[in-house]
N, C-alpha and C positions, 0 to 999 in steps of 0.2 A: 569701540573707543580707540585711541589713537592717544600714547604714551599716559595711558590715564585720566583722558577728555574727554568728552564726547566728539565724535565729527558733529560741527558745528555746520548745519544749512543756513540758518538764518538769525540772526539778532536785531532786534530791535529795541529801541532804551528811550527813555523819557517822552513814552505815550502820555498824553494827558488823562487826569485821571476824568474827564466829561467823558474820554473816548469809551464808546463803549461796542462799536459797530467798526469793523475792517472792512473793504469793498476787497471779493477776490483780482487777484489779478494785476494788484498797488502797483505801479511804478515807482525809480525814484523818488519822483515830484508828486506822487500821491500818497506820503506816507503825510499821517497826521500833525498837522503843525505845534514842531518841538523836539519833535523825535529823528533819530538817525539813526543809519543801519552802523551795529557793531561788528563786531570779527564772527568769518565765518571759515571755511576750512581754507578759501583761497585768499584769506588774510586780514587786515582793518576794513571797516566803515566798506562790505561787500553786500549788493542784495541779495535776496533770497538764492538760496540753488538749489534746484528740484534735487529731489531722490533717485541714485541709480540703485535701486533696489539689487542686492545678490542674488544669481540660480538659488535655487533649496528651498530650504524651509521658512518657514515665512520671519521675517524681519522686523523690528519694534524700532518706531519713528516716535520719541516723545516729544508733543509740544509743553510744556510750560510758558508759565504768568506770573510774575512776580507782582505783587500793590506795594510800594515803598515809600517811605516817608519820607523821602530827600528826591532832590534832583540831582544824577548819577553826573560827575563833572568830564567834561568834553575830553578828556585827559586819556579817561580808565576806555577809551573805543578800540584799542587796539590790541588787545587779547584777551582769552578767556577772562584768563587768570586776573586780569587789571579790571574787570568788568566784574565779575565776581567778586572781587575783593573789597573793590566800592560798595558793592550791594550791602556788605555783610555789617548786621550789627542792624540793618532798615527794613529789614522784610517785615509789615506787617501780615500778607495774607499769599497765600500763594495756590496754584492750582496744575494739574498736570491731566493731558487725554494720552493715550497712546496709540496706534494708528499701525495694526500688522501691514506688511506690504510682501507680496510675493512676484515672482516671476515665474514662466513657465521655463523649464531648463532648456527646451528644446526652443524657445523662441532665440530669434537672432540678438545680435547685441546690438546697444542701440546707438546711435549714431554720434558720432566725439563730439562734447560739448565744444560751445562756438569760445575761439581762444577769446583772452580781454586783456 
């Protein structure tokens, strides 16, 4: 967590609720029509950013899923906090997996993500 957050890899907001299938691998232009990527560690409306998993013990990656009764307004995409806030008072259902990830310590580091 980072000042009390989660490091955020990915958001996504106003999936329809027919969607029920993601293709791995979505592009920009292949997220589902209506939806857009929210804030993620490197700031507003950012796609997905893999995991650099830390050396050690193994690491907890949560995804979560919110079902909401509203359509979250173009406004709240630009932090956590403004994304959340919207949400709140509309969660009808929600769901969470969690996904350990480890590295070997001795493997090398991996290679600097591509600037944007």
């Amino acid at each position: 967590m980072k000042d009390g957050y989660p490091i955020l890899h990915w958001t996504l907001w106003n999936i329809p609720a027919n969607v029920t299938k993601m293709d791995p691998g979505m592009q920009p232009t292949g997220n589902p029509s209506g939806s857009a990527y929210g804030p993620n560690m490197r700031g507003a409306a950012q796609a997905y950013t893999g995991p650099r998993t830390p050396p050690g013990p193994a690491h907890p990656y949560h995804l979560q899923v919110f079902a909401l009764d509203t359509t979250i307004p173009v406004t709240a995409d630009s932090t956590y906090v403004s994304l959340t806030s919207a949400m709140k008072d509309h969660i009808l259902a929600s769901g969470e997996v969690v996904g350990m990830g480890s590295v070997d310590p001795n493997a090398p580091p991996p290679p600097p993500r591509p600037a944007q």
